[in-house]
N, C-alpha and C positions, 0 to 999 in steps of 0.2 A: 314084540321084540323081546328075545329071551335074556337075562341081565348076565352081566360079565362075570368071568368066574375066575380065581388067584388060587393060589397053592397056598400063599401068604400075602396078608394086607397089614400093613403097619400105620397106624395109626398116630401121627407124630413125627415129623422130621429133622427133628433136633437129633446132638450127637449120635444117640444110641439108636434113636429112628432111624436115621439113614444109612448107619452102617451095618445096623440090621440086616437092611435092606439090601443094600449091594452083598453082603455075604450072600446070603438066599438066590439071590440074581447068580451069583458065581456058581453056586455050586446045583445052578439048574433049574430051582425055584421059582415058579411062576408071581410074579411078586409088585405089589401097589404098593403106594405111601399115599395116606391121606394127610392132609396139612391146608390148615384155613387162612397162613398169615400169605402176604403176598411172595415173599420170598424164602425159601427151603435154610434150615441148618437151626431152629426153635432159638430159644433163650440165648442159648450160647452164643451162637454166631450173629446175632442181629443186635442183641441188647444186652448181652454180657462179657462172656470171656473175651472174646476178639474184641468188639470196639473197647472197653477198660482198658487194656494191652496195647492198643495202639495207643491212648489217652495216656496211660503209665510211662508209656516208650517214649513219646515227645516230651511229657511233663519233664522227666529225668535229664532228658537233652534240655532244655527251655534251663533249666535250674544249672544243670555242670555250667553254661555258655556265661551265665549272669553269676555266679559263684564258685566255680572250684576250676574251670579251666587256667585262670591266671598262678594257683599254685603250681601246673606245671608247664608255666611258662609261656603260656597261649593266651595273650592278651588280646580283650574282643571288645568292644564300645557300641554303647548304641542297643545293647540287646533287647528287643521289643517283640512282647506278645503278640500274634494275630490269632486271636481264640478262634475267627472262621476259617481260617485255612487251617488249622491243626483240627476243628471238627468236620474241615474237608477231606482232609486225611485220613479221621478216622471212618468214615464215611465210605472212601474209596475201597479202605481194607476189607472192610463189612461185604461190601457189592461183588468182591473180586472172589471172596471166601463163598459165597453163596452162589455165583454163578459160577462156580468151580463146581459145586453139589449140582449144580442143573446139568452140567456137564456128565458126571458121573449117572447120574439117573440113564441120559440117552446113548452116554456107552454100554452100561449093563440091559438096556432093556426094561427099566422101572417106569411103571406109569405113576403119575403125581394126579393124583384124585384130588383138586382143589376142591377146599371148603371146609364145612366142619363136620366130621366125623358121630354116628352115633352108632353102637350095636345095637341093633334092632333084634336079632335072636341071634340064637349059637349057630357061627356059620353065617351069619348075614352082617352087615357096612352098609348104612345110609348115608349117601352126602345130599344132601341136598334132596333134588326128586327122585333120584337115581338110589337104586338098590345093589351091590354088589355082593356075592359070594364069595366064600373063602376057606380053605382046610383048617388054615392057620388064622388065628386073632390076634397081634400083637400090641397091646397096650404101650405106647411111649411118651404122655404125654409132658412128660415133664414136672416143673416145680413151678410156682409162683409167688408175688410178694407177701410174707406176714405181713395183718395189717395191725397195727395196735392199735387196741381200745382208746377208743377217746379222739381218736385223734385221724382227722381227713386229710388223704394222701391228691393235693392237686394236680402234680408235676409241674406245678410253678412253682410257691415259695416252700410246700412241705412236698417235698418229693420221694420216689424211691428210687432204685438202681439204676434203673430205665430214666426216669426225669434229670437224675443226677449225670448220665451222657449225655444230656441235649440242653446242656444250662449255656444262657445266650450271652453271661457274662461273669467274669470271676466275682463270688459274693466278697463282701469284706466281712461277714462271721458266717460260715458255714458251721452249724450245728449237727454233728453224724448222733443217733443214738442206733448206738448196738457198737461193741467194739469186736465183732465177729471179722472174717474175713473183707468181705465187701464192705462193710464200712470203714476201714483200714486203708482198703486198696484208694476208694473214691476221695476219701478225706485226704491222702497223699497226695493224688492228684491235684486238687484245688491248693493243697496247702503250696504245694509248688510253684502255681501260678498267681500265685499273691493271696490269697486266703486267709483268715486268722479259725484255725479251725479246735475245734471243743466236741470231743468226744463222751459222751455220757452210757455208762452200762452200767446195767442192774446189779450183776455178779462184782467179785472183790477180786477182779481181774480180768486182763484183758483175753483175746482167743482162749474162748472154753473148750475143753478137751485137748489142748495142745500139750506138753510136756512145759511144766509151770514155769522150770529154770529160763529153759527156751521164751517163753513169752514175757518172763518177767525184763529178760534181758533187751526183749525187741521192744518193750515199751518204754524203757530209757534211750534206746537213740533213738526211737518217733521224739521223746520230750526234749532231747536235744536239739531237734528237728525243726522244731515248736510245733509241737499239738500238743494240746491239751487234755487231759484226761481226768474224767469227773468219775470217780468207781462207788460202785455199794450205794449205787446213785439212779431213780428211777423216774422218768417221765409221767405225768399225771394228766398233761393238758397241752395242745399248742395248737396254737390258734393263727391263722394268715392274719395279716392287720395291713393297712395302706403300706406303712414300712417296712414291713417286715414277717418276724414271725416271734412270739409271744408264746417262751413256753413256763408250765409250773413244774417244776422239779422237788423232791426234797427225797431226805436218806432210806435207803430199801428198806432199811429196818424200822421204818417210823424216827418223825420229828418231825422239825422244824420244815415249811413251805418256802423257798424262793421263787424269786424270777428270774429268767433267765431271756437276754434276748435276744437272734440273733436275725440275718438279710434273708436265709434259707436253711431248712432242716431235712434233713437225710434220714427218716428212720428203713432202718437195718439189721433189723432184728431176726433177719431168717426166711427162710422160704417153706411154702407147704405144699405137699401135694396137687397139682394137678388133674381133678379127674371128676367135676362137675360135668353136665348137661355130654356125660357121655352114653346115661343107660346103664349102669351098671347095676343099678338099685332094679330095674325090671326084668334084668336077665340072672341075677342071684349072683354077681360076684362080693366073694366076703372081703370084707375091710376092718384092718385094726383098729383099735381106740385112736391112732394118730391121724386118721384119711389115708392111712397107706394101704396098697392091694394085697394081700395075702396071696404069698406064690407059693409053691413047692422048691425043692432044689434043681428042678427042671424049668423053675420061672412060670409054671402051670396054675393058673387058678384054681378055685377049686369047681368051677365051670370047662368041663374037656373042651379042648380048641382054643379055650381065650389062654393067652401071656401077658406079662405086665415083664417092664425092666425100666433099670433107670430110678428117677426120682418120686416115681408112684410107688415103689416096694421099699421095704426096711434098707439101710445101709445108706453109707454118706453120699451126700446130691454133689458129687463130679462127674463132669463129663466124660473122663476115662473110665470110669467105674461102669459109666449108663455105655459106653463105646464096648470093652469088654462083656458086656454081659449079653449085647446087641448081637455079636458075633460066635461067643456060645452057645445061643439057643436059635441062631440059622443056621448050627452047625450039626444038636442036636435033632432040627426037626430035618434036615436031610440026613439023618440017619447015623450022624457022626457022635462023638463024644467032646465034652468040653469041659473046660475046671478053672474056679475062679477062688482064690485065699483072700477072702474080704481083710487078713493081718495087713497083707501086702499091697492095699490100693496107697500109693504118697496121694500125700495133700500139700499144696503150696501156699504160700501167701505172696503176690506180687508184687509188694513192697519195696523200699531200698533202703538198708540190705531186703533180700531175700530172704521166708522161712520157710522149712520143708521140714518133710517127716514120714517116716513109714515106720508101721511095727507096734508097739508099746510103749509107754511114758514110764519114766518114776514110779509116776503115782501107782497106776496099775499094777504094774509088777509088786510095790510094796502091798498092795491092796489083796495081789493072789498070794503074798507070799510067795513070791519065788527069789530066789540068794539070784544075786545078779554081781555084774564088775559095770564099773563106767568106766571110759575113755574120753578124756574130752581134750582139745586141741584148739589153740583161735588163732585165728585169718593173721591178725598181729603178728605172729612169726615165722610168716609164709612168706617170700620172697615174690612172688608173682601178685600175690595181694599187695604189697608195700609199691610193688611196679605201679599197678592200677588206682592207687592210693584210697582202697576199699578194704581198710582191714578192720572193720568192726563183725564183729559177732567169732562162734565157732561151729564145731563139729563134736558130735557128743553122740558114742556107740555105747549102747547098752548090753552086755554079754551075760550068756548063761555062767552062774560060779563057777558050776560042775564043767558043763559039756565045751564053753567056749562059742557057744550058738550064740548068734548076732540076733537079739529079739526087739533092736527099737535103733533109729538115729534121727537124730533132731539135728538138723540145721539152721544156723539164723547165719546170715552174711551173703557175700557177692556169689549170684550163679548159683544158689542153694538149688530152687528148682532142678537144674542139667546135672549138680554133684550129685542129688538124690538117687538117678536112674543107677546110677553104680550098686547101690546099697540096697536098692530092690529087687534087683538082677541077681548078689550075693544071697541075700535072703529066700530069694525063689531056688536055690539051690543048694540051701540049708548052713551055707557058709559057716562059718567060725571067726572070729575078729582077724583069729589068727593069717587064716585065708586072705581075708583083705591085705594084711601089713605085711603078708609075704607076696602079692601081686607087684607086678614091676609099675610104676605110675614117673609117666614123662616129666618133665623138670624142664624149667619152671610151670610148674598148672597150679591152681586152685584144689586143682582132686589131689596133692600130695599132702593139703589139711585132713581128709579122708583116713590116708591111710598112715598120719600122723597119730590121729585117735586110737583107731587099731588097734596101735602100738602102744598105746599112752592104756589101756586095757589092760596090757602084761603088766605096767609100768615102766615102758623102755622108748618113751619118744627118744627120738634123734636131735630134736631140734628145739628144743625148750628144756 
């Protein structure tokens, strides 16, 4: 029996895998997915962004109903947690997202090569006993948990991202260390549902690489919030015990040892590469110092025929980011051309408020030396904010001195996420602040903080 042959085989069906895939399917491309978990759509859809988001989206609701609905006037009694029906919810969201991808594979014609993938040679896909051929090799396999030293991750009481969706009951001290996004997002969520939660990070600050003002600002209404934040502060030990968990903390810079104890601990410290027991090491693909794939600008190994995109190559592990680069280079290999501005990938935090961001921080901009203008604008004097009684945080455009070119916005506040796409869309088209604050924007919205800053760049808000 002669073995199966693809134009393209993708290996990985997470975001960027699978829309790889369907692109390729579209535009003619004979085209597999390999993928060994039981259900299609990797990290993201199974054990990250969607279930978190559902858990976010209830936690928020669970909290307005038991504290801030009676401010406008919606008196509600009795409000009681069902943590198994809201992890049936999240549950349902998850199934519905994935069998929507099963969907899509059997309208375009994509075969799902269940199992786990290995390259066997350039040109060849092993699953299992089966041997498959291929023009194209698409590496997608994604990212996985950092694990810190010292320290054994059960998903019972020391958990990671994954354990911390399927916790069977709210702890009463939830311990996150890492004050990155994901541990932000999960520590939220628990705090909501009755939690007393203690965040610990190494850095003298919380979301590293964010725009500082911006972060400094989100980590005063998390503490109004009540979370706790332990900074310049590093984990050294922690240990499951009958009751709990047992950890040894003390200062980044050297000191003094504590203890610290809490029901469950969350370390969060980041995700690395995906791309053991794939063969790469016996077909010669080069990898950086980090585990990441070395591609070209065509996303090309330096092995012709294999691709890598997504969270195995350089550049931030989002799922839009692995989604666009998926679709450039099924775009590229039928013949077409594609272009991706790594300035312009936003990055969210799901929080409440929201933060978002696309472009350049402060920091950087001071760092290259470039003369810049700020704008910045808060939710507080927006009228549709004061409506929704969500006026914490703002909107802060960072502009060229000279040109008036829009090189950065940071958002912290309601809907940050949805305001961003405005300012990325601007920026893909070289905009000016200018640009923005002479756009017309509907009244009352949250997008009129937007184009408040703009304006607040010349020095001419309207409204403050």
């Amino acid at each position: 029996m002669s073995e199966k042959s693809y134009d393209v085989i993708v290996i990985g069906a997470g975001p960027g895998g699978y829309v790889c895939a369907i692109r390729a399917a579209q535009l003619g491309l004979k085209t597999a997915v390999v993928e060994k978990r039981a259900a299609l759509g990797g990290t993201c859809l199974n054990v990250g962004c969607i279930p978190s988001k559902a858990l976010l989206s209830a936690s928020e609701k669970y909290e307005a109903a038991g504290h801030h609905f009676a401010e406008m006037g919606i008196k509600v009694s009795g409000v009681k947690l069902d943590l198994a029906t809201m992890m049936g919810h999240k549950s349902k969201v998850v199934a519905d997202n994935t069998k929507g991808i099963e969907f899509l594979f059997k309208k375009n014609k994509i075969d799902w090569l269940k199992g786990e993938g290995t390259i066997a040679a350039t040109g060849k896909v092993q699953v299992g006993a089966e041997t498959y051929s291929a023009k194209h090799i698409v590496i997608a396999t994604g990212s996985e948990v950092s694990p810190l030293p010292g320290i054994t991750i059960d998903e019972k009481k020391i958990v990671s991202s994954t354990g911390a969706l399927e916790l069977e009951k709210v702890p009463d001290h939830l311990v996150v260390i890492g004050a990155g996004v994901i541990g932000l997002e999960l520590g939220t969520v628990w705090r909501r549902l009755g939690a007393k939660v203690t965040v610990i990070e190494y850095l003298d600050r919380v979301m590293p690489g964010m725009d500082l003002e911006v972060a400094k600002a989100a980590q005063r209404i998390f503490e109004k919030q009540g979370i706790t934040f332990r900074l310049s502060t590093k984990v050294t030990s922690a240990k499951a015990e009958k009751n709990g968990v047992a950890l040894t903390i003390e200062p980044a810079a050297g000191g003094k040892a504590e203890t610290l104890a809490g029901d469950c601990v969350l370390v969060a410290v980041g995700r690395r590469p995906h791309t053991d027991k794939l063969g790469l090491d016996k077909v010669g693909v080069a990898m950086d110092k980090r585990g990441r794939i070395e591609t070209n600008a065509h996303f090309e190994t330096n092995i012709k025929g294999i691709y890598a995109i997504g969270d195995v190559i350089a550049g931030p592990m989002l799922a839009h980011k692995a989604e666009d680069e998926g679709v450039i280079l099924a775009e590229m290999l039928a013949g077409q051309s594609g272009h991706i501005d790594y300035n312009l990938i936003p990055g969210v935090v799901y929080t409440w408020p929201e933060i978002a961001n696309v472009g350049q921080t402060e920091e950087q901009l001071k760092e290259a030396g470039t003369a810049y203008k700020v704008g910045k604008f808060p939710f507080m004097a927006n009228g549709r904010a004061r409506a929704m009684a969500a006026t914490d945080g703002f909107v802060k455009i960072l502009a060229d001195a000279k040109t008036d070119k829009v090189l950065g916005v940071h958002i912290v506040g309601p809907e940050a996420g949805t305001l961003i796409a405005e300012c990325v869309l601007a920026m893909e088209f070289g905009a000016s602040s200018e640009d923005i604050a002479r756009t017309c924007h509907a009244h009352p919205t949250l997008n009129e903080v937007v184009k408040e800053a703009a304006l607040a760049v010349d020095g001419r808000p309207l409204h403050i």
